[in-house]
Legacy VTK file of the C-alpha trace (Angstrom):
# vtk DataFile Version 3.0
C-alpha trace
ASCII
DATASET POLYDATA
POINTS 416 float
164.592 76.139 137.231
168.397 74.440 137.711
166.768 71.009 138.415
164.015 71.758 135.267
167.054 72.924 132.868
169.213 69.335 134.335
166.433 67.428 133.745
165.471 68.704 129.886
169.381 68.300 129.124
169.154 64.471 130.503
166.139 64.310 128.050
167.749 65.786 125.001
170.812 63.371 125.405
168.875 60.557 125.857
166.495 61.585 122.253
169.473 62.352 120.980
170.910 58.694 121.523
168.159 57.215 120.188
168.069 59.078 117.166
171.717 57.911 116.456
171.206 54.302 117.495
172.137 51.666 114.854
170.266 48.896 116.211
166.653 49.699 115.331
165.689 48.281 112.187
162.344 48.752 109.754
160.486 51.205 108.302
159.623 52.919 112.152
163.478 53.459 112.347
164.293 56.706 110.104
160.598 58.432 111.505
161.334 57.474 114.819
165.182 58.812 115.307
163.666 62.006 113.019
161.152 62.553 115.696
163.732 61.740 118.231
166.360 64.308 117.345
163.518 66.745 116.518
161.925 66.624 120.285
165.348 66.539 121.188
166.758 70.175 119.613
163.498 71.608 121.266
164.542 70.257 124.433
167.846 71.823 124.322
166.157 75.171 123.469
164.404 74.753 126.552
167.012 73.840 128.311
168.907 76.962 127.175
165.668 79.256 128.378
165.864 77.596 132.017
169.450 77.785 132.111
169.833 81.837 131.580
167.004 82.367 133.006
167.939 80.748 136.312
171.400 82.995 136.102
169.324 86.131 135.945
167.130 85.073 138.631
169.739 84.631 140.919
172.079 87.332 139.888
168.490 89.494 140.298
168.148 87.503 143.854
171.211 88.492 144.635
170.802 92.487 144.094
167.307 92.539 145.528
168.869 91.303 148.663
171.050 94.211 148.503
168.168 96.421 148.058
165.951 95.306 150.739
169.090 95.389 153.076
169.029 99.194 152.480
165.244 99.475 152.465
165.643 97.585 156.024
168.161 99.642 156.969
166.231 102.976 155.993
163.129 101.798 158.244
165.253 101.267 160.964
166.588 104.862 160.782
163.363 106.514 160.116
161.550 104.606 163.375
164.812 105.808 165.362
164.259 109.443 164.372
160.604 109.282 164.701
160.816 107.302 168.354
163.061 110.651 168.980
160.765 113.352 167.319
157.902 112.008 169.728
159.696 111.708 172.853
161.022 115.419 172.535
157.810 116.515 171.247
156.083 115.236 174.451
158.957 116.225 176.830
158.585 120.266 175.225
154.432 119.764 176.065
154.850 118.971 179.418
157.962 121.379 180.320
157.309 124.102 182.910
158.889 126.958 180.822
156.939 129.221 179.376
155.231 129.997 176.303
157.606 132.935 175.185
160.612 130.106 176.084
158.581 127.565 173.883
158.610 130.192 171.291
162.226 130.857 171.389
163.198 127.372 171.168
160.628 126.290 167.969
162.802 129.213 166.228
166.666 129.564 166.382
166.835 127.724 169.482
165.199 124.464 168.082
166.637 121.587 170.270
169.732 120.039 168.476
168.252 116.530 169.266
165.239 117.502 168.077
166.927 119.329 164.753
168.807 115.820 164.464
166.024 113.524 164.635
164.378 115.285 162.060
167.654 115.255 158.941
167.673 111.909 159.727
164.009 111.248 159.330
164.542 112.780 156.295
167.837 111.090 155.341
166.114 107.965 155.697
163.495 108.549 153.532
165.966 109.604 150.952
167.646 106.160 151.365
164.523 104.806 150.950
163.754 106.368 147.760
166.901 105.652 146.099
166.237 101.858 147.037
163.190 101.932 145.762
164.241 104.207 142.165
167.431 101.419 141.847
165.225 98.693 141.926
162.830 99.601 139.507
165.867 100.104 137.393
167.158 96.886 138.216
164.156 94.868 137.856
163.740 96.313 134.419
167.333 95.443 133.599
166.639 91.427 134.394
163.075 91.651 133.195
165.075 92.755 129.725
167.758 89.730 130.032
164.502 87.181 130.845
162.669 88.277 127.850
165.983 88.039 125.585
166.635 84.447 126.716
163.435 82.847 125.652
163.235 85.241 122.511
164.275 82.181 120.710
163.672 79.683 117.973
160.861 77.922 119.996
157.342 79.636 119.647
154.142 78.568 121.131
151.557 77.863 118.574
148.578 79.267 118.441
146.241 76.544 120.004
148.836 76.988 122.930
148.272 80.685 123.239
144.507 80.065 123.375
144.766 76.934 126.051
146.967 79.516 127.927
144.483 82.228 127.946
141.633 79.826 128.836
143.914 78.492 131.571
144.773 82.204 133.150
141.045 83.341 132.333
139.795 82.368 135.621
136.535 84.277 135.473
135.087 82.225 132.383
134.579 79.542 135.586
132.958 81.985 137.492
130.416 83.125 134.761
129.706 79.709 134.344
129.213 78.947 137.614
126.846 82.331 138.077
124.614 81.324 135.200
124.791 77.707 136.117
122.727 78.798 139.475
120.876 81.229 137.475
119.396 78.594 134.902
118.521 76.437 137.720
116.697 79.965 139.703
114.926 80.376 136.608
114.264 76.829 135.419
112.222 76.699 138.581
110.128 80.068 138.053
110.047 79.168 134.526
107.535 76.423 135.793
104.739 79.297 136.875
105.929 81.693 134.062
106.597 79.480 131.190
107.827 82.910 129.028
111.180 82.832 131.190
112.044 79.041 129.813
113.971 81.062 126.915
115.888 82.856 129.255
116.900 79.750 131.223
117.932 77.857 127.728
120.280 80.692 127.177
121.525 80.924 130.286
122.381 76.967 129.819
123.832 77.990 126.275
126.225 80.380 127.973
127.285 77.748 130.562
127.767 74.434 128.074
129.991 76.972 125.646
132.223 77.961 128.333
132.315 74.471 129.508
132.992 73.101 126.170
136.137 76.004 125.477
137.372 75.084 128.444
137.124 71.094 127.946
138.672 71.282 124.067
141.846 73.439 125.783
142.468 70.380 128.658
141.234 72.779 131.710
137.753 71.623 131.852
135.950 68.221 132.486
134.265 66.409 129.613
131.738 65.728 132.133
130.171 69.072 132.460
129.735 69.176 128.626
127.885 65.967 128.628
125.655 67.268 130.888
125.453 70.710 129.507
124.301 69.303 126.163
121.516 66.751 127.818
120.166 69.799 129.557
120.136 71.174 126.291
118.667 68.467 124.328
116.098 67.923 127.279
115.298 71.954 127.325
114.955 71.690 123.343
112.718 68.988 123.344
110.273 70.000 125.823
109.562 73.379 124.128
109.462 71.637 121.302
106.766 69.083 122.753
105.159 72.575 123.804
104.895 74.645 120.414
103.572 70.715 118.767
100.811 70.856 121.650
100.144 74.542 120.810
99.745 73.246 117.098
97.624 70.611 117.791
95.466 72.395 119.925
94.547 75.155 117.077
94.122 72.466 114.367
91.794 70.717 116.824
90.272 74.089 116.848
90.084 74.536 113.045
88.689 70.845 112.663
86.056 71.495 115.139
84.687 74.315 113.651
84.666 72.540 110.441
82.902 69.859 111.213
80.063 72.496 113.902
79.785 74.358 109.973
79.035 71.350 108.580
76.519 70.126 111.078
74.632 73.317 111.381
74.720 73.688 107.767
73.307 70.102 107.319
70.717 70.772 110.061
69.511 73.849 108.202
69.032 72.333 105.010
66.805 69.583 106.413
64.702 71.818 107.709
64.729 74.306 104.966
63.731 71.276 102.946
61.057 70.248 104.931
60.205 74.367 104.930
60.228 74.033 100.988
58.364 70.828 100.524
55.480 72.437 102.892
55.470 75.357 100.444
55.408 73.029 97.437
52.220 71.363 98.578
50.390 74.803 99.678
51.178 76.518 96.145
49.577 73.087 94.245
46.825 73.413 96.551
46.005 76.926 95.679
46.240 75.714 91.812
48.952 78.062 91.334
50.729 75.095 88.655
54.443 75.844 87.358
53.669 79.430 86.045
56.532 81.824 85.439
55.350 83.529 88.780
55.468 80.720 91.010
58.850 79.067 89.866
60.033 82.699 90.224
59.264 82.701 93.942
59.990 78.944 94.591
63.715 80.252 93.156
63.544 83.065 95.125
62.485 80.780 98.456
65.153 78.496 97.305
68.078 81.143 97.231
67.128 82.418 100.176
67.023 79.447 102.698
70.539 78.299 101.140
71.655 81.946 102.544
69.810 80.807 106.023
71.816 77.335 105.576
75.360 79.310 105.055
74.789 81.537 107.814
73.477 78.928 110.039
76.653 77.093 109.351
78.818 80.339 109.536
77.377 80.944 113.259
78.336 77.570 114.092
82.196 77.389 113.140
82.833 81.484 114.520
81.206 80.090 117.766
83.953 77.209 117.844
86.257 78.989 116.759
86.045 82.288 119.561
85.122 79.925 122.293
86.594 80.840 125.500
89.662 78.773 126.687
88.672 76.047 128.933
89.085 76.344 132.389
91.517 74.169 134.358
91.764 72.899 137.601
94.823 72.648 140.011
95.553 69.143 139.769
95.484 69.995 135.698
98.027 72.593 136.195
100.311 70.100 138.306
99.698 67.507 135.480
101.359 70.334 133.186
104.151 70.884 135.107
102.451 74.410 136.297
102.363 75.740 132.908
98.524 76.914 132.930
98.759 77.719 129.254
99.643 74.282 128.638
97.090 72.352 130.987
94.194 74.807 128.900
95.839 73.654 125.640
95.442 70.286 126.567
91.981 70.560 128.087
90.679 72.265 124.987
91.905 69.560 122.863
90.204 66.610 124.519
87.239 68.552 124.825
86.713 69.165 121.035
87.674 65.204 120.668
85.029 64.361 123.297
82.407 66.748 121.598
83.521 64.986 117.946
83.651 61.442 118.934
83.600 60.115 115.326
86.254 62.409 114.204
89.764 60.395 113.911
91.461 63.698 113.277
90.378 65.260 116.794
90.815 61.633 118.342
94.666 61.531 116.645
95.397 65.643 117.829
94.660 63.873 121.196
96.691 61.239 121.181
99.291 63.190 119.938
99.063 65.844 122.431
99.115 63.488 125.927
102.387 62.221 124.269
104.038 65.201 123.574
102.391 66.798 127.380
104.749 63.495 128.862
107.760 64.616 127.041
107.614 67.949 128.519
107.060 66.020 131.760
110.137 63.898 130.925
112.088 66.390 129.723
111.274 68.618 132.767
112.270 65.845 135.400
115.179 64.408 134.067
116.509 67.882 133.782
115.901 69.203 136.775
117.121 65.589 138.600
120.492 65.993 136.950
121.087 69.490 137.593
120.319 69.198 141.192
122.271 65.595 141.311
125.398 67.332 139.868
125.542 70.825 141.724
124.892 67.922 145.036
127.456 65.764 144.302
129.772 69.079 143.776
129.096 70.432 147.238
129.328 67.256 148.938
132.932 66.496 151.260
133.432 63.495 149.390
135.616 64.420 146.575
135.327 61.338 144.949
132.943 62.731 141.956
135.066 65.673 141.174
137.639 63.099 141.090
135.946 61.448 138.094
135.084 64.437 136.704
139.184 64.956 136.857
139.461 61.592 134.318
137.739 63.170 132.071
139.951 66.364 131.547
141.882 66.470 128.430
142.504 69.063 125.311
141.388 67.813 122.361
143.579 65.767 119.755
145.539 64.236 123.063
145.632 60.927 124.232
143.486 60.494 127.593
LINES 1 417
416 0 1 2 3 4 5 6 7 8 9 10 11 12 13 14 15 16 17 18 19 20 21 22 23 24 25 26 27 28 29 30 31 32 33 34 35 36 37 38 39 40 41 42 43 44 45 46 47 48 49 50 51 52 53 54 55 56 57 58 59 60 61 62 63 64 65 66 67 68 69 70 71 72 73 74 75 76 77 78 79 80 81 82 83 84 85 86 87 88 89 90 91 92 93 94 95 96 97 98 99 100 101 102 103 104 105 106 107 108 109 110 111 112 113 114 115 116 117 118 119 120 121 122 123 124 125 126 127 128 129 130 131 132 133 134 135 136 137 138 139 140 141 142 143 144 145 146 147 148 149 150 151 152 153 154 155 156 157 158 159 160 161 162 163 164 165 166 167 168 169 170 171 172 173 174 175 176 177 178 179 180 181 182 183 184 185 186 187 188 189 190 191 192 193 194 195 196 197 198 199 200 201 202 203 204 205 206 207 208 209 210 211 212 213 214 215 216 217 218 219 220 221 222 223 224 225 226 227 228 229 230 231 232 233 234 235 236 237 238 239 240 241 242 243 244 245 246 247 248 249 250 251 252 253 254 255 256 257 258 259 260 261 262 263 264 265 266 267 268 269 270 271 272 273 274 275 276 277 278 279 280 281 282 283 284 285 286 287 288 289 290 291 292 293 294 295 296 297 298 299 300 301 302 303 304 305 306 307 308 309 310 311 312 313 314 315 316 317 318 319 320 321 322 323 324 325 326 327 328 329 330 331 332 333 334 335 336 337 338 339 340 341 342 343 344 345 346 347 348 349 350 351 352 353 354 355 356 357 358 359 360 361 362 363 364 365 366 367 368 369 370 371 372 373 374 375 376 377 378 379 380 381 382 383 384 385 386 387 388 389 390 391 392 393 394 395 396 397 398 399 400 401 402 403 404 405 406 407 408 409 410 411 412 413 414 415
């Protein structure tokens, strides 16, 4: 603290002698010696803080050496005593006298060594205590002084108080750290139980936020918050690429029982037609004419093979549209990344496109979906390549990465 408190005052008389200097010229000159002799009063409060503090410290170093001597010297009596309480305590067990002698002596004729050994025993420990009771009171006496010396002019800002609590809070690393591991543990499951992919993007959440308060406030690396958010963007767009698949795959649906209605409606009606035309002929042939009767029942006929046409058609879409999920096989479930929900997705979207060749809209849902099924892919690999790169390159002897990572520690709004 001496050689801090010479060195700020060097500092302060050097600002302070360029803030006086007559030589510098321009419009730089007046802000520059302003700042100058600015920096240079806070040195000199600084200064001041080392400076008494460094004269308590050693006036404190001084009576705590005092104290421990007595401390020291209070041991050293009590292990005397003790050493002396033991040896006449075994010397009394293994005496031939007997037990009405022993009795006589543990009363008013208690051995004066033994009587000794114990007041001093017990004179020791009251040394001890009143070492111990003066320097609590002395340590509170300097702790008083220290805080009075840099109760001063010179206040940390607020942005300082929070660097300083991000600096001392040690286990923000080790929460990020934990759920680092933990997003990785589950990343991996995720891939058989797609439901615990949420849980691993929070997880990641948790980590790049710590990373990134620790990063703003100079005591963590840029680094890990550039790879924080790519796992994030990566995570975010393959369950995004996931719920557009889903999408797809129930419009496919939706146009595929469409287009069934349509075609079973259509097929009806032709034959219906045919059905009606047969009628037709019968009804001339009987000379039944146009009567009121007949176009009565040919209405009738009519109305009712349009209901056999809607149903027909009806039939056709609900069996589209309740069709069981196709099933998959393994190599489709490795395609998906092992998310079966996925691979069936996917499989029940070509299929409709393969059953509707001539649709573009079932062709397009296709297309779409195989691009979307390689960004999950992508997204999944590039992810999972970085993570394990990083924690690697972490754990490895060479520190030559955290090294880099190093460069890239600084608070924000300073110069790197």
């Amino acid at each position: 603290m001496k050689k801090i408190a010479e060195y700020l005052r060097t500092q302060a008389e050097a600002l302070t002698a360029m803030a006086d200097a007559d030589n510098l010229k321009g419009k730089y000159a007046d802000e520059l010696a302003e700042n100058a002799r600015g920096l240079g009063r806070k040195l000199d409060l600084a200064e001041d803080r080392y400076r008494e503090v460094k004269g308590h410290l050693s006036n404190w170093a001084d009576e705590l050496e005092d104290l421990q001597k007595r401390a020291d010297k209070a041991l050293r009596d009590a292990q005397e005593a003790q050493r002396t309480i033991e040896s006449r305590s075994n010397s009394d067990d293994h005496s031939s006298d007997d037990k009405k002698k022993k009795d006589e002596k543990n009363g008013s004729d208690e051995d004066p060594i033994l009587k000794q050994a114990k007041e001093d025993l017990a004179e020791a420990h009251k040394l001890l205590n009143s070492a111990e009771g003066s320097y609590q009171e002395r340590s509170d006496h300097f702790a008083r002084k220290i805080r009075s010396s840099i109760n001063d002019d010179m206040k940390d800002s607020w942005w300082n108080n929070i660097k300083g609590w991000v600096a001392d809070a040690d286990w923000l690393g080790d929460i990020a750290d934990w759920a680092s591991w933990a997003a990785t543990v589950v990343g991996a499951v995720a891939i058989f139980f797609p439901a615990l992919g949420v849980i691993a993007l929070a997880l990641t959440a948790v980590v790049a936020t710590i990373h990134i308060a620790q990063a703003v406030t100079g005591n963590g690396s840029w680094f890990d918050v550039v790879m924080d958010l790519g796992a994030l963007k990566l995570a975010r767009n393959g369950m995004k690429a996931a719920k557009a698949i889903k999408a797809l795959q129930q419009n496919s649906r939706k146009a595929a029982s469409g287009l069934a209605k349509e075609g079973s409606t259509a097929r009806a009606a032709q034959a219906n037609a045919g059905a009606r035309k047969t009628a037709a002929r019968a009804e001339r042939k009987r000379g039944g004419g146009t009567s009121r009767g007949n176009r009565e029942r040919a209405r009738a006929r009519r109305l009712r093979l349009e209901g056999e046409n809607r149903a027909a058609g009806k039939r056709a879409a609900d069996e589209v549209r309740d069709a069981d999920m196709p099933q998959i096989t393994a190599n489709d479930k490795v395609r998906s990344i092992g998310d079966e929900n996925l691979a069936k997705q996917i499989k029940d979207i070509n299929k409709w496109r393969d059953t509707y060749p001539n649709s573009t809209e079932l062709a397009s849902n296709a297309s779409q979906a195989q691009r979307h099924a390689d960004a999950v892919r992508g997204s999944w690999t590039v992810a999972t390549g970085l993570d394990v790169a990083d924690k690697g390159a972490d754990s490895m002897t060479d520190d030559g990465y955290s090294r880099m990572k190093d460069r890239m520690t600084a608070p924000v709004g300073s110069q790197w």
